[in-house]
N, C-alpha and C positions, 0 to 999 in steps of 0.2 A: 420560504425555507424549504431545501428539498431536505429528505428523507430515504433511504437504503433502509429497506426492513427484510431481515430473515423470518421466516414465519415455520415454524417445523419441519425444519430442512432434513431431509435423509437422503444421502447420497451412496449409491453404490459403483465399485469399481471393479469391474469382472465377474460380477454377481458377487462381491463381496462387498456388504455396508460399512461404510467406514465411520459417514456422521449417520446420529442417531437424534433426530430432533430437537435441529438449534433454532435457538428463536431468538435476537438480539438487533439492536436497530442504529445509525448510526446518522448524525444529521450535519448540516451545514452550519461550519463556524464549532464542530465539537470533534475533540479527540477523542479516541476509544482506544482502547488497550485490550489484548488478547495472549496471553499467559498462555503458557502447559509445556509437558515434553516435548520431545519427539515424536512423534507419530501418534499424537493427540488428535490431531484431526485439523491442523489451525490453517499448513498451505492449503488441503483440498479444499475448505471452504474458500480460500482466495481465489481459488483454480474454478471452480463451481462459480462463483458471483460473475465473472468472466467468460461463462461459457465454454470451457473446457473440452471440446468431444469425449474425453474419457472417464467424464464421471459424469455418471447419470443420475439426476434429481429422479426421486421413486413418490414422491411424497412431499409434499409443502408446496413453496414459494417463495421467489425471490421479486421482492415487488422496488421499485424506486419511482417517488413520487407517488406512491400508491397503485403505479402498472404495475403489471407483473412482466418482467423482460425475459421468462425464460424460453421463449419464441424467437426471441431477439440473436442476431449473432455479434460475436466479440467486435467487430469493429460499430454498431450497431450502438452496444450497450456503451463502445470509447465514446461517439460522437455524443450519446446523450448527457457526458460530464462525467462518465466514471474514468479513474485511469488503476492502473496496478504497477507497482514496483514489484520490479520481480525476485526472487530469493538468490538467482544464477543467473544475472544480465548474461546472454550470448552474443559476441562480436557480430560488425555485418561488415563485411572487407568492403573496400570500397564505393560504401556510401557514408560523403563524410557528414557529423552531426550535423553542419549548418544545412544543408541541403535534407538531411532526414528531417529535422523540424520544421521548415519552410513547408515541405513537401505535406509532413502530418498538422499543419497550419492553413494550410489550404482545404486538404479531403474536410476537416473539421468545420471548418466559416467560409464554406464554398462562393458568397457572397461578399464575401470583405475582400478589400484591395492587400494586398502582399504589403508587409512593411516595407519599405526603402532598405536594400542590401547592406548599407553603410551603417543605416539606422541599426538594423538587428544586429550585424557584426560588433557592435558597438556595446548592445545593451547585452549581447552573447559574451560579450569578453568579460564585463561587469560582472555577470552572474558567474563565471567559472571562477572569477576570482575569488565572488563570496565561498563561494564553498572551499577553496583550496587546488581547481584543478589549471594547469597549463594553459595557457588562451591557443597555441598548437592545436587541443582538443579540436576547435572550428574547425582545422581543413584534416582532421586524421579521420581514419574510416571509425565508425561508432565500437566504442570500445576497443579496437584494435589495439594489440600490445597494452591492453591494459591491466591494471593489477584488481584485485577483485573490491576494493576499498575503494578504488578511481571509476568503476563500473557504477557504483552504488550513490557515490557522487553524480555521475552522469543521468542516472534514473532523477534523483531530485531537480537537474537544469532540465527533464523534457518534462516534469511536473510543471516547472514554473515559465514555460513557454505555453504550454496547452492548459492552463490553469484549469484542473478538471473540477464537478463541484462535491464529488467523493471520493478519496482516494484513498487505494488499498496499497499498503506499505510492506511488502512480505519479508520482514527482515534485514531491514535497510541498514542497521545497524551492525550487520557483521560484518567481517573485514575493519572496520573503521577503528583508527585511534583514540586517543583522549582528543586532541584537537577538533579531528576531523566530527567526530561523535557531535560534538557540540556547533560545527558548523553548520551538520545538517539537521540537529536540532534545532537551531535558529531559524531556518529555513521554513521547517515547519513550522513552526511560531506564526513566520510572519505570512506564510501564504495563510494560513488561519485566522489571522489579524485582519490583513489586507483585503484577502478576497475572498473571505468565507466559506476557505474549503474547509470540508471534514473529511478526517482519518480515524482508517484501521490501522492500526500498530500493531502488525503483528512480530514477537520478537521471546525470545527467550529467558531475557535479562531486565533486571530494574535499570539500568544503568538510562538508556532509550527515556524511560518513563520519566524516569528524575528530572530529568532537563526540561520536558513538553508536559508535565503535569497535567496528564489527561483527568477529564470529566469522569470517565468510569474507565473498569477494567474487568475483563471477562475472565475468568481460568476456565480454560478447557480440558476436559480430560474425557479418553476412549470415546470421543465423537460426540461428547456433551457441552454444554456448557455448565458448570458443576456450582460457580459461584461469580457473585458480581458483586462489587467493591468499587471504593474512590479510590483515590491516588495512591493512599494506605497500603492499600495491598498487596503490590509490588512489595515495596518493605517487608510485607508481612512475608513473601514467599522466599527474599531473600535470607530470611532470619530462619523460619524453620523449614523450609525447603519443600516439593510441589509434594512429596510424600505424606508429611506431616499436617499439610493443609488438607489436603486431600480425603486422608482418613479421618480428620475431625469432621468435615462433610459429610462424606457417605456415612461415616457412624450418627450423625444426628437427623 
């Protein structure tokens, strides 16, 4: 079973702290959920697990498998099974997805033989279709002309080629519809099923949560982790709102 553990994480950004000592753990084959506003502190923590250059760990550790990889670089910490969904996929003109994944399929299992062209195009077409996207996607440039719902699709088909063994989801759920919501909800299910990845969910709304009925769920608030909860919680934050939870918190 591997393990992603935050251990008293503070992080600053311009010499201004943002997180203030999280500590929360995430493991394989388990979903996690992480609640709060805006500017809660939930992408830097994404950004920081990641390695980030612009935000500097002052204090703790981020350990996976029990190392500690904050020595490690981002492509470093990808090859050892983490991946991240990003909040704002950015296009990359003319490198098309089939060839981006092949390409991030290789740097990863430098050792394995390349699937058969035929072969991946094949099970490439299959997976875009599960989610809702265009089999066109294979030969267009990554995200090019795409709409920010079809970006967010495209993050979960390079999940489920590089099957990493923790994956950080920053908001994967915005842009998306009712349908689509539920496609990539399914998604995650089944790579949790399948191949015993574990997820961060990070997202703003219950709606994400409902579908993938995570193991736990974190609320974050001003760089903390303030409260931890099952599935429930969501509920609870949708009903009286991150305010109202929040001050019954801090007040007790």
């Amino acid at each position: 079973m591997a393990v992603l553990e935050i251990k008293d994480l503070h992080v600053s950004v311009e010499n201004q702290e943002i997180l203030h000592g999280v500590n929360l753990k995430i493991e394989s084959g388990q979903i996690a959920g992480i609640m709060g506003r805006n500017g809660s502190g939930k992408s830097t923590l994404a950004k920081t697990i990641f390695g980030h250059p612009d935000y500097e760990v002052t204090k703790g550790d981020i350990l996976f498998n029990g190392e500690s990889i904050l020595d490690k670089s981002t492509d470093e910490r990808a090859r050892m099974g983490l991946f991240l969904g990003f909040q704002s996929p950015i296009a990359i003109e003319g490198v098309t997805l089939s060839n981006f994944l092949r390409t991030a399929l290789h740097l990863k299992y430098p050792d394995q033989k390349l699937e058969n062209p035929i072969k991946f195009h094949r099970r490439l077409k299959q997976e875009l279709k599960e989610v809702g996207l265009d089999e066109n996607f294979i030969s267009r440039g990554v995200n090019e002309n795409a709409s920010g719902g079809e970006r967010k699709k495209a993050e979960i088909i390079q999940l489920k080629a590089l099957k990493p063994v923790i994956a950080v989801l920053d908001e994967i759920d915005s842009g998306l519809d009712i349908d689509a919501l539920k496609s990539v909800a399914d998604a995650i299910i089944r790579e949790k099923e399948e191949n015993g990845t574990g997820f961060l969910l990070i997202t703003h709304y219950n709606r994400l949560l409902t579908h993938t009925k995570p193991d736990v769920v974190y609320l974050m608030h001003q760089g903390k982790i303030v409260m931890k909860g099952d599935s429930e919680l969501p509920q609870q934050l949708e009903e009286k709102g991150y305010e109202a939870l929040v001050n019954q918190v801090t007040a007790s």
